[in-house]
N, CA, C and O atoms as CSV, one atom per row, in Angstrom:
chain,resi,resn,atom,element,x,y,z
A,1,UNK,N,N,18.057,103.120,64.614
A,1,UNK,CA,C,17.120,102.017,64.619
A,1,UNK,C,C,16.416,101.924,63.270
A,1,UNK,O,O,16.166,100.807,62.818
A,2,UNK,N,N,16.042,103.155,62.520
A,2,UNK,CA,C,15.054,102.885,61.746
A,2,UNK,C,C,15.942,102.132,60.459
A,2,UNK,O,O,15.489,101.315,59.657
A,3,UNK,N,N,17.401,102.694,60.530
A,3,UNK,CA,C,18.522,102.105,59.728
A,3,UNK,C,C,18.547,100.161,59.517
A,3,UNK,O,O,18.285,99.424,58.566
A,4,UNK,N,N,18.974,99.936,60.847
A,4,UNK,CA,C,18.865,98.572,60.614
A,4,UNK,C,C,17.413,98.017,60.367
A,4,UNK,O,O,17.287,96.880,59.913
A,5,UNK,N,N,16.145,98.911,60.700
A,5,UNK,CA,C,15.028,98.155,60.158
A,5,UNK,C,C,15.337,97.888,58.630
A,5,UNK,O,O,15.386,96.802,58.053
A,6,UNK,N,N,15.503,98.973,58.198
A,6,UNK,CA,C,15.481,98.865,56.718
A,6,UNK,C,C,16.245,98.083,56.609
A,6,UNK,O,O,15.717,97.070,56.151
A,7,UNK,N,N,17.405,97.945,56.804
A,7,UNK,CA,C,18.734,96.509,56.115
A,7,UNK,C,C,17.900,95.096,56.319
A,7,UNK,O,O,17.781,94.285,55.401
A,8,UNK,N,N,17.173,94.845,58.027
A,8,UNK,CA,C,16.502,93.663,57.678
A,8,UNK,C,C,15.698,93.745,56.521
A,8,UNK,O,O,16.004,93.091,55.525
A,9,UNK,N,N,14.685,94.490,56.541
A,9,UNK,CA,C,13.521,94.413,55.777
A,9,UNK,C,C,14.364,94.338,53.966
A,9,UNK,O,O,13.851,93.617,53.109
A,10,UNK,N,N,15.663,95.188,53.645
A,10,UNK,CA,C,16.297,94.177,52.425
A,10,UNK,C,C,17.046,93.239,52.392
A,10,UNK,O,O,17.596,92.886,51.349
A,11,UNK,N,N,17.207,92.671,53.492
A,11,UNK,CA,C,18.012,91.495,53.590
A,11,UNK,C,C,16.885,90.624,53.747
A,11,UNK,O,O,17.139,89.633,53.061
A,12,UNK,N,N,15.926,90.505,54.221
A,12,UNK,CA,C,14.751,89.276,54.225
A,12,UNK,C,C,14.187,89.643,52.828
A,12,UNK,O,O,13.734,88.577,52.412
A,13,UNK,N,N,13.957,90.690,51.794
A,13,UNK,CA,C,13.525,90.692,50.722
A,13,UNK,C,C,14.874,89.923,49.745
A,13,UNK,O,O,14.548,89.251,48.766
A,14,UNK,N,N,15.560,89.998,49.908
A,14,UNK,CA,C,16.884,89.278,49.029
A,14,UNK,C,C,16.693,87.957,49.264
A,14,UNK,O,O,16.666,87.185,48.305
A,15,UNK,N,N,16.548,87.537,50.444
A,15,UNK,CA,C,16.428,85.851,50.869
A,15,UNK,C,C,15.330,85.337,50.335
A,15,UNK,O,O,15.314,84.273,49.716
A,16,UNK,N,N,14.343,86.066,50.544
A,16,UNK,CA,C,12.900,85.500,50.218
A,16,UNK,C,C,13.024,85.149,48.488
A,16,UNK,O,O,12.821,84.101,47.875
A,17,UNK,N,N,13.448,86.525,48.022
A,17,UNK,CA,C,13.882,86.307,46.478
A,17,UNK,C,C,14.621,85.567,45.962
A,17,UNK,O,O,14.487,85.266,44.776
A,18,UNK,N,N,15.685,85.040,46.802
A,18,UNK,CA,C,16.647,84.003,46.448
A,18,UNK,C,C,15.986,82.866,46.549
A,18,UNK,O,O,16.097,82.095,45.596
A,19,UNK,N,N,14.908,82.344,48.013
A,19,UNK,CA,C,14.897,80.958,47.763
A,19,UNK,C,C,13.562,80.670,47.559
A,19,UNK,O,O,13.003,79.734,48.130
A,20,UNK,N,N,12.914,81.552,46.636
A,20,UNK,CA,C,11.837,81.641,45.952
A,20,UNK,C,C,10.348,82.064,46.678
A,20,UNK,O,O,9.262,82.082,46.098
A,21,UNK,N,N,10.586,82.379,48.021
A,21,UNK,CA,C,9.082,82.910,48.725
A,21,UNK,C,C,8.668,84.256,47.988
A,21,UNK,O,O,9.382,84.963,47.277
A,22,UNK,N,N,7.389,84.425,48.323
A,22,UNK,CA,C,6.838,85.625,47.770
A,22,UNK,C,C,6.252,86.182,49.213
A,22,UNK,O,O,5.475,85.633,49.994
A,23,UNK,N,N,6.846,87.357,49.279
A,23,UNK,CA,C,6.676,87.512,50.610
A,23,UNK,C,C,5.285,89.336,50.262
A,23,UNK,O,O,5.636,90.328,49.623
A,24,UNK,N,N,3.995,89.166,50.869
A,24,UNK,CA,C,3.307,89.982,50.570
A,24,UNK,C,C,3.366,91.508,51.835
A,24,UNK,O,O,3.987,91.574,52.896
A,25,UNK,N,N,2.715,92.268,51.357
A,25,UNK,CA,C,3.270,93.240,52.712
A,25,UNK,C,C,1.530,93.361,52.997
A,25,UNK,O,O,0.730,93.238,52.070
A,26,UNK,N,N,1.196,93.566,54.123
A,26,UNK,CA,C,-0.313,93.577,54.528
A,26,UNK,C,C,-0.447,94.857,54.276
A,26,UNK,O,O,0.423,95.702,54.066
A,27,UNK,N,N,-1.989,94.982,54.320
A,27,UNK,CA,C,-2.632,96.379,53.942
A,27,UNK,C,C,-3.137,96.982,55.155
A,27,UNK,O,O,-3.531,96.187,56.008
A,28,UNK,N,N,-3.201,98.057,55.381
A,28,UNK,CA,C,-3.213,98.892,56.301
A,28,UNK,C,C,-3.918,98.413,57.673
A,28,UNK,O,O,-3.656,98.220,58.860
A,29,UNK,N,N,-5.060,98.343,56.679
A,29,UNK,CA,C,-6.570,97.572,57.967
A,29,UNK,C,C,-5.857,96.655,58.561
A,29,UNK,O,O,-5.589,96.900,59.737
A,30,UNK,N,N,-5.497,95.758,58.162
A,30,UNK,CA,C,-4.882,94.211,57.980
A,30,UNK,C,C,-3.788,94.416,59.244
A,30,UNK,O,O,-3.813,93.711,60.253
A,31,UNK,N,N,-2.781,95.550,59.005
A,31,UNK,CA,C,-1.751,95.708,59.703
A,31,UNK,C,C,-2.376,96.393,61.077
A,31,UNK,O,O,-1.956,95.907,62.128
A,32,UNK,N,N,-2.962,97.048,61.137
A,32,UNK,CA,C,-3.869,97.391,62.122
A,32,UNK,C,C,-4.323,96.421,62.998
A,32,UNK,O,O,-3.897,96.251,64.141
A,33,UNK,N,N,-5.246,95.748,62.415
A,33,UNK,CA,C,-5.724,94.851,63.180
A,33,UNK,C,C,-5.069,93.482,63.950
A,33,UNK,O,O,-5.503,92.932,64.962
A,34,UNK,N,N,-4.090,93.180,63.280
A,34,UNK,CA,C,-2.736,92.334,63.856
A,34,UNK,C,C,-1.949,93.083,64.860
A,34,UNK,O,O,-1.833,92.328,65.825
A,35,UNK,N,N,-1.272,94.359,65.130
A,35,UNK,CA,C,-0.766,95.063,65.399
A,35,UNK,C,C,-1.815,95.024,67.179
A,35,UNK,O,O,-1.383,94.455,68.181
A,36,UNK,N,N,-2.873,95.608,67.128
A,36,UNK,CA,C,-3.699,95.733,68.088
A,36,UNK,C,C,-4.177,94.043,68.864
A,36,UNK,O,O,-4.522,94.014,70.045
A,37,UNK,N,N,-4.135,92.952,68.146
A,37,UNK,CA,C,-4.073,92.131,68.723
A,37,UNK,C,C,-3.173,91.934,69.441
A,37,UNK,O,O,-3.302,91.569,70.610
A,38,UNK,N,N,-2.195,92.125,68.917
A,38,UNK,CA,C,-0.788,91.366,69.333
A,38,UNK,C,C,-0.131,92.348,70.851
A,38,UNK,O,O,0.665,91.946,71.700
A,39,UNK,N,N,-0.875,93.830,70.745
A,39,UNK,CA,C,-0.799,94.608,71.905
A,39,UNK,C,C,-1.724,94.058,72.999
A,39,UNK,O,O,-1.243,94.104,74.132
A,40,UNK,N,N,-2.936,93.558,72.883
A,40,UNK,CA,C,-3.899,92.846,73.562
A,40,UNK,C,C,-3.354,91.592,74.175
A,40,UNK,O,O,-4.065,91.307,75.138
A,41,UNK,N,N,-2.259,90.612,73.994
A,41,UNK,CA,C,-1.656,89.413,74.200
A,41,UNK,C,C,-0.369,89.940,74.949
A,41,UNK,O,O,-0.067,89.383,76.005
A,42,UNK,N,N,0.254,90.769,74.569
A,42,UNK,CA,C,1.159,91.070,75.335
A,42,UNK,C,C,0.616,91.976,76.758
A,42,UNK,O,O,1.016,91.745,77.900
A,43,UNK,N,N,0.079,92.552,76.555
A,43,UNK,CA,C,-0.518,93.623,77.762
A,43,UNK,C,C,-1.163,92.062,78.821
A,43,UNK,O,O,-0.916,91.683,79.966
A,44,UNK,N,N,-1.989,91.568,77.790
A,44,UNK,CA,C,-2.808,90.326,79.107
A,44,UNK,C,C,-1.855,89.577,79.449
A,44,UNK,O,O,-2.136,89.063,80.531
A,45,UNK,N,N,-0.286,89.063,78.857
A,45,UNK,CA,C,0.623,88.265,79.800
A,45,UNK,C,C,1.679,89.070,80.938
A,45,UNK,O,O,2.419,88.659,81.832
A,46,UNK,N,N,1.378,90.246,80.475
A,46,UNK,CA,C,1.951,91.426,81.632
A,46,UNK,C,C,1.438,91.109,83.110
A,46,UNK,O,O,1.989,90.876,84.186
A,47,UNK,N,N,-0.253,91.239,82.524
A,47,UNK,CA,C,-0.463,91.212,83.742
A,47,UNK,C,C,-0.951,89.814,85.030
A,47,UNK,O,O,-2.063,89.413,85.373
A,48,UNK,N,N,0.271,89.447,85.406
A,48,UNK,CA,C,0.134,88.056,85.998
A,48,UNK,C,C,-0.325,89.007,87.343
A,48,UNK,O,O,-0.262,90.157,87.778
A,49,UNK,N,N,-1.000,87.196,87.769
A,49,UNK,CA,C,-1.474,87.456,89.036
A,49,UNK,C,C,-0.411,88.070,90.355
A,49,UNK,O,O,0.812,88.163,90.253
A,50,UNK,N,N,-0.966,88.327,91.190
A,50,UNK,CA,C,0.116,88.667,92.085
A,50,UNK,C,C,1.095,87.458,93.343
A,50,UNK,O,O,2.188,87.656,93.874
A,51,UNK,N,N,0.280,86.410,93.456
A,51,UNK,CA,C,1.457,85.469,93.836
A,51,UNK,C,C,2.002,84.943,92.819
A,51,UNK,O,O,3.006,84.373,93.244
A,52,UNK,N,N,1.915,84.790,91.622
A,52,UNK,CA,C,2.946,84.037,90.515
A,52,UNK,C,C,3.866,85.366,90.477
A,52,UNK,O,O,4.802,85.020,89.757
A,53,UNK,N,N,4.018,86.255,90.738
A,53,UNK,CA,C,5.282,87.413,90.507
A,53,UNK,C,C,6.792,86.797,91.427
A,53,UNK,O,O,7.893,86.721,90.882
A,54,UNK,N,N,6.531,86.401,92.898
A,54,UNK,CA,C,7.860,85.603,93.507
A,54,UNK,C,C,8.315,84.867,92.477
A,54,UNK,O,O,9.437,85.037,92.000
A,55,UNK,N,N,7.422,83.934,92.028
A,55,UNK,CA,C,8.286,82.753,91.091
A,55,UNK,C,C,8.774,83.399,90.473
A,55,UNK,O,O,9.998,83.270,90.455
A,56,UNK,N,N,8.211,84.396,89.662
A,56,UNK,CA,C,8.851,85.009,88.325
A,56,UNK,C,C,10.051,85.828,88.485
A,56,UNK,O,O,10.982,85.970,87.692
A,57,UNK,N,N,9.815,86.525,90.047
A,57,UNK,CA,C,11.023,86.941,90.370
A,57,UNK,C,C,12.151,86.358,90.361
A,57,UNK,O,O,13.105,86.679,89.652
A,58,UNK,N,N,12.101,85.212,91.373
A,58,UNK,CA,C,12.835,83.440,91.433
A,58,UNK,C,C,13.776,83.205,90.105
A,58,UNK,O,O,14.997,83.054,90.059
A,59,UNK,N,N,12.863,83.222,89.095
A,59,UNK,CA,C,13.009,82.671,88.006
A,59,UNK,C,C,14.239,83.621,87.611
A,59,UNK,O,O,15.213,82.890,87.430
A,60,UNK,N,N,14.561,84.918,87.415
A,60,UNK,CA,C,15.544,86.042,87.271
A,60,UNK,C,C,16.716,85.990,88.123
A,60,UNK,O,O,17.532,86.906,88.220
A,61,UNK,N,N,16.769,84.861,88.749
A,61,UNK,CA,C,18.032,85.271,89.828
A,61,UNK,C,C,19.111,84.644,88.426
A,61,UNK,O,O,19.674,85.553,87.815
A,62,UNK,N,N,19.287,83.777,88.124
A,62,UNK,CA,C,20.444,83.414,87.451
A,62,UNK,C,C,20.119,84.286,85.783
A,62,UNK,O,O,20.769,83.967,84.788
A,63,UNK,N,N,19.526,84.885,85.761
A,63,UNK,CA,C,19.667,85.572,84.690
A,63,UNK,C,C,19.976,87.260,84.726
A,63,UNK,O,O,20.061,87.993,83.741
A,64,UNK,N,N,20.125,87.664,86.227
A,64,UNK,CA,C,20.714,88.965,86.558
A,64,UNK,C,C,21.477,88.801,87.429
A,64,UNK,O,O,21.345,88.013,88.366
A,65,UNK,N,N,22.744,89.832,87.139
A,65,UNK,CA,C,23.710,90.421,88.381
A,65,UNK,C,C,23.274,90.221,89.640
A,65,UNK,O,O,22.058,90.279,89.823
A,66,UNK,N,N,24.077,89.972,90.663
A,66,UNK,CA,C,23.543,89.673,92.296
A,66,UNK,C,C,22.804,91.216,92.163
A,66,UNK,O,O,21.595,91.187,91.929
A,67,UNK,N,N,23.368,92.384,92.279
A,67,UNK,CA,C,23.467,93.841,92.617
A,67,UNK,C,C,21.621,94.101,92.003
A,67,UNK,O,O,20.668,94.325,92.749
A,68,UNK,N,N,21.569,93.972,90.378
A,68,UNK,CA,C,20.260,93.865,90.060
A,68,UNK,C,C,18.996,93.070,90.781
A,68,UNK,O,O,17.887,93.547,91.019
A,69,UNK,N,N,19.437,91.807,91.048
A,69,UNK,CA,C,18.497,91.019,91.495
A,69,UNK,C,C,18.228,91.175,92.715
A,69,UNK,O,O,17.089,90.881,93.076
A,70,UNK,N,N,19.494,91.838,94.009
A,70,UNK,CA,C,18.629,92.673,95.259
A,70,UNK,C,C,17.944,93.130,95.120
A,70,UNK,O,O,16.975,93.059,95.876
A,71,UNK,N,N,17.983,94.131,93.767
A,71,UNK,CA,C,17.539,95.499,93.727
A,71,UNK,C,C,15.582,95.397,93.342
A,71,UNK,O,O,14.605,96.121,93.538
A,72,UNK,N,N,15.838,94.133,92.753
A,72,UNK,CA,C,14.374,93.471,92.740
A,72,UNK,C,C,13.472,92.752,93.314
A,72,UNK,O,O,12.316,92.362,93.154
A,73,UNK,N,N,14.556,92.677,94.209
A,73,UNK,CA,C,13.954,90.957,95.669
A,73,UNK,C,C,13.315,92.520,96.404
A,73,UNK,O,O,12.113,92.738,96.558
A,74,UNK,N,N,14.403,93.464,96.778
A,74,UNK,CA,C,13.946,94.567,97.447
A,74,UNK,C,C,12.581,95.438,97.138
A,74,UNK,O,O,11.929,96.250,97.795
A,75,UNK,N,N,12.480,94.934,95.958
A,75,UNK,CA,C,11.295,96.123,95.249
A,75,UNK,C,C,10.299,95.156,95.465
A,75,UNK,O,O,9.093,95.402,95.500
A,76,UNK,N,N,10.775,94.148,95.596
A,76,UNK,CA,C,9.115,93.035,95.270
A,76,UNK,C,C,8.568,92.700,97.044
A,76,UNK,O,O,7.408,92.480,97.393
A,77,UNK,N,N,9.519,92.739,97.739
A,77,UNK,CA,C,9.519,93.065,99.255
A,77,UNK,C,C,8.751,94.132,99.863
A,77,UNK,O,O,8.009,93.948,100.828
A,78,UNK,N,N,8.945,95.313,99.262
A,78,UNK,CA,C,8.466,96.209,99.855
A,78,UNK,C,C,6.780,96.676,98.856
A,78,UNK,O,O,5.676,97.147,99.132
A,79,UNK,N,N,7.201,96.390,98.157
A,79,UNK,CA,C,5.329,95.992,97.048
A,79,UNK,C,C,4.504,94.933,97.907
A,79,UNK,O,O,3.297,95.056,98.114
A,80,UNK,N,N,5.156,94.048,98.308
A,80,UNK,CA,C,4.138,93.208,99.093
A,80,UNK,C,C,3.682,93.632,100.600
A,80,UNK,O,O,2.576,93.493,101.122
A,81,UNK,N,N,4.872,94.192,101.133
A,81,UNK,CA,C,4.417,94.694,102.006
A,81,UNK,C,C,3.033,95.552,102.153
A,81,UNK,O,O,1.913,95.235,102.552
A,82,UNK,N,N,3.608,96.814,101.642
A,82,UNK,CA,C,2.493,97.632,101.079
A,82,UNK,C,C,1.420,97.605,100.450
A,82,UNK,O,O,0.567,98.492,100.422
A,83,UNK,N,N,1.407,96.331,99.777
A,83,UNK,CA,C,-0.186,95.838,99.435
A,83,UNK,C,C,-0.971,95.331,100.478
A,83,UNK,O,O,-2.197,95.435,100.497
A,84,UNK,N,N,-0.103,94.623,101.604
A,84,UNK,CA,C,-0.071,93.955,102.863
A,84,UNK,C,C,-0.887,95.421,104.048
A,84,UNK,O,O,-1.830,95.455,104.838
A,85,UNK,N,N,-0.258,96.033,103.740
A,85,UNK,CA,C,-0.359,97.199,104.757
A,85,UNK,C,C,-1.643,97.684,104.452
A,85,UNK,O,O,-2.510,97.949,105.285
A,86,UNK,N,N,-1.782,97.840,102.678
A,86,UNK,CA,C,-3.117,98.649,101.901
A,86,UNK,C,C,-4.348,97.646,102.933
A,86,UNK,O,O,-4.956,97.936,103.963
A,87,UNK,N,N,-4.326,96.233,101.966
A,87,UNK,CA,C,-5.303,95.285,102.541
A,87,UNK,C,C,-5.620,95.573,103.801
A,87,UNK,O,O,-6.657,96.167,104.097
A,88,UNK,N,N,-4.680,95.143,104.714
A,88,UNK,CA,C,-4.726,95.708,106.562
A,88,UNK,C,C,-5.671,96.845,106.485
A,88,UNK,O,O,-6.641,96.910,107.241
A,89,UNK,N,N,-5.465,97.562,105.771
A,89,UNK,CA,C,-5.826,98.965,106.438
A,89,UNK,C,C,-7.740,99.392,105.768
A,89,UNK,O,O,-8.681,100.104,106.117
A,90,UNK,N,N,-7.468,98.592,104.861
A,90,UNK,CA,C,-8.675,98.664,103.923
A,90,UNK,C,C,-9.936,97.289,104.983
A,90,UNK,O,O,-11.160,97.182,104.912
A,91,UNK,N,N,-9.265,96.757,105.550
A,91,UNK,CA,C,-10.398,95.845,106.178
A,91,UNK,C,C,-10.407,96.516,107.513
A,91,UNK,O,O,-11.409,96.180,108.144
A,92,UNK,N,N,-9.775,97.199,108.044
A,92,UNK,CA,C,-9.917,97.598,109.429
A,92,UNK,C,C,-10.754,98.497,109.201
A,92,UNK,O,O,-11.547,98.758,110.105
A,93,UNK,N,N,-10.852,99.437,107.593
A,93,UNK,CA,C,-12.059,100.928,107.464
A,93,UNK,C,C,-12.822,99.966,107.246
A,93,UNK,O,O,-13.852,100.464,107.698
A,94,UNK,N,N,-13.187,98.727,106.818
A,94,UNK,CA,C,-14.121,98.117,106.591
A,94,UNK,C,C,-14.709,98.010,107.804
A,94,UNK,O,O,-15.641,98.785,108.014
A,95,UNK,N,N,-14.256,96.876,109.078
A,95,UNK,CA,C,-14.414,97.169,110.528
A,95,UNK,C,C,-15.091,98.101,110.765
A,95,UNK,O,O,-16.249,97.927,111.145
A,96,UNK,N,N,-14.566,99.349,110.609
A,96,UNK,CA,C,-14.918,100.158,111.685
A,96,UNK,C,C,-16.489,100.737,111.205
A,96,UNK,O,O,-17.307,101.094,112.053
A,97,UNK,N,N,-16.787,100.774,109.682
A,97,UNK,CA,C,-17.799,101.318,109.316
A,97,UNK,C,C,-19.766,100.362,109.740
A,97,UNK,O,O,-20.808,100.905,109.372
C-alpha cells in the first residue's frame, strides 16, 4: 500500500507539473486539523438513525451477492428484534418499578 501511495503522489506531482498547477503540501497543524474534521463527517454519516438502516439495507440488494445480502437481511432482522426485545424489556422494569 504505502508503494502505490507513493506512485500516486509522483504521478499527480508529474501531472500537476505538466499542466502547470502548483500543487502545495499542507503543514502539519493544517493537516491535522482537516484530517480530524473529515473523521468528524464521516463518523456523523455512520451514524444514521435506526429506521433509515432497512432502506439502506434495501438499497444493497442489487449491489451484493444473494448469499451476502441474506447474510445482512438476517443480521438486520435479528438487531431489530433484539432492540425490540431490549425496549420490551426496559419498559416492563420501567412498569414494574
Amino acid at each position: 500500500m504505502q508503494q502505490s501511495v507513493g506512485t500516486f503522489i509522483r504521478a499527480l506531482a508529474a501531472v500537476a507539473e505538466e499542466s502547470g498547477l502548483l500543487i502545495k503540501r499542507l503543514d502539519k497543524k493544517l493537516e491535522r486539523t482537516l484530517l480530524h474534521s473529515y473523521r468528524q463527517a464521516y463518523n456523523k454519516a455512520l451514524q444514521a438513525p435506526g429506521r433509515s438502516m432497512s432502506v439502506a439495507v434495501s438499497h444493497l440488494k442489487g449491489q451484493l451477492d444473494d448469499a451476502a445480502y441474506k447474510i445482512l437481511m438476517d443480521y438486520h432482522s435479528a438487531t431489530v428484534m433484539l432492540l425490540s426485545l431490549v425496549a420490551t424489556a426496559t419498559g416492563d422494569d420501567a412498569e414494574d418499578a
